[in-house]
PAKE-200065 format. One record per residue: residue in three letters; x, y, z of N, C-alpha, C in turn. Coordinates in steps of 0.02 Angstrom, whole numbers, plus 50000, padded with zeros to 5 digits. Example, Ala and Ser with C-alpha at 12.3 -4.5 7.8 and 13.67 -1.06 7.14 Angstrom:
2
ALA506604971650390506154977550390506604983550390 SER506424988850354506844994750357506455000250394 
***
This chain:
88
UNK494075104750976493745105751040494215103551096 UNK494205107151160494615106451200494085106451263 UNK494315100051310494145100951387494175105251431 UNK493905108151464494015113451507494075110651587 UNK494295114051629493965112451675493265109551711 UNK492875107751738492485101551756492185100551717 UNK492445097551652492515093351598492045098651518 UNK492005104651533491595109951495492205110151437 UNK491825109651383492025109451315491975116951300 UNK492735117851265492805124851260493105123651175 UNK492995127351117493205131351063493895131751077 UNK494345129551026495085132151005495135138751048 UNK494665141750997494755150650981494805153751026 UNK494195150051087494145153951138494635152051195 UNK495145147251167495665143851223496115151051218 UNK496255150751129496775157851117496555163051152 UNK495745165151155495725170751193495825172351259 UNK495595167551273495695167351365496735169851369 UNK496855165051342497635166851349497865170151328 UNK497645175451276497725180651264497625188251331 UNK497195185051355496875190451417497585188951492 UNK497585182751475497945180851544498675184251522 UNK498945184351472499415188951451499445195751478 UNK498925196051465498945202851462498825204751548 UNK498575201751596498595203451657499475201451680 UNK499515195551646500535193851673500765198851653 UNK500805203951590501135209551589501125214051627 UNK500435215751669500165220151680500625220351771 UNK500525214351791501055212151847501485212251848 UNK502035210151786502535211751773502875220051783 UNK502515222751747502615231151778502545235051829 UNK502245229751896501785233551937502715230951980 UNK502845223351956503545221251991504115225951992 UNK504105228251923504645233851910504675239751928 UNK503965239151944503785249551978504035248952059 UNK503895241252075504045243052133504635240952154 UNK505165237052120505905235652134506145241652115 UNK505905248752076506175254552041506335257352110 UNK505745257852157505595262152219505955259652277 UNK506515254152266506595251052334507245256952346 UNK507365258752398507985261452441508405259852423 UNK509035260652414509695257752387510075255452326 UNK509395256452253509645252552206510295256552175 UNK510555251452143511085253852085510875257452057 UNK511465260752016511075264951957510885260451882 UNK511505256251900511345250751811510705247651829 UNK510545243351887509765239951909509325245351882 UNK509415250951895508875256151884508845258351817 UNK509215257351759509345257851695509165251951675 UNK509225245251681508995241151647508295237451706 UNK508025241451747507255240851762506855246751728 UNK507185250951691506735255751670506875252151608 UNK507305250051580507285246451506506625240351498 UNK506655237751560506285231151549505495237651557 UNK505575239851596504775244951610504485247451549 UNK505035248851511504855253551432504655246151388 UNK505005239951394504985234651354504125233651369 UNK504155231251432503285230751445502495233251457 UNK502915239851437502285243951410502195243851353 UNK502685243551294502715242851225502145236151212 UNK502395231051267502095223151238501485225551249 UNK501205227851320500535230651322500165234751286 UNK500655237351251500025240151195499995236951143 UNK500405234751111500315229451065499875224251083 UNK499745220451137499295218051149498485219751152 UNK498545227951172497805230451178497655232151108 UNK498185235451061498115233450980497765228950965 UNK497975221850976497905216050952497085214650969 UNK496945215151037496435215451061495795217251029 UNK495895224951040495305230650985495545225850913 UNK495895224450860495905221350792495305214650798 UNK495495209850850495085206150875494335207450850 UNK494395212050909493735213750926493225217850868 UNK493715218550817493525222650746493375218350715 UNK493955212450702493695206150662492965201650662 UNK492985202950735492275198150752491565202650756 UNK491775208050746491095214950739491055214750658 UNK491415211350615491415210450544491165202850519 UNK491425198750552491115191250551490445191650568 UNK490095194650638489445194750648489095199650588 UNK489245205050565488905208850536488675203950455 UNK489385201550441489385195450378488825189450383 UNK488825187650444488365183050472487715183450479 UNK487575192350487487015193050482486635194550418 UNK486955195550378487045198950310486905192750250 UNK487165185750293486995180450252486415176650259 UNK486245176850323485795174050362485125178650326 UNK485135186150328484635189350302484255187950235 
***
């Protein structure tokens, strides 16, 4: 068990999840950085080859993440169903 903010007791699991989500919005910023240093006036051409590298890198992580996510979200639609299944 972990403290939360004003002192609310939070689950391991749900520490991983939360930071799982916050990931996934830092990526999501991360690309919005690169779309828009892509668009500035003047760049190089190598800046512009390795901001489209990093752009391709962080869409990849983003889906792997939304992967990870939906698996998640499969696992625990299988735990409840188990849960209910025992409970019955």
């Amino acid at each position: 068990m972990h403290y939360g903010a004003g002192g609310a007791v939070h689950h391991p699991r749900e520490a991983k999840d939360i930071q799982g989500v916050d990931t996934s919005i830092k990526v999501e910023s991360q690309i919005v950085e690169v779309e828009e240093k892509l668009s500035e006036p003047g760049i190089s051409e190598e800046e512009k080859q390795r901001l489209s590298k990093k752009e391709d890198y962080l869409r990849k992580k983003k889906e792997q993440l939304r992967k990870k996510e939906e698996q998640l979200r499969e696992e625990k639609l299988l735990l409840l169903k188990e849960k209910e299944r025992l409970v019955a």
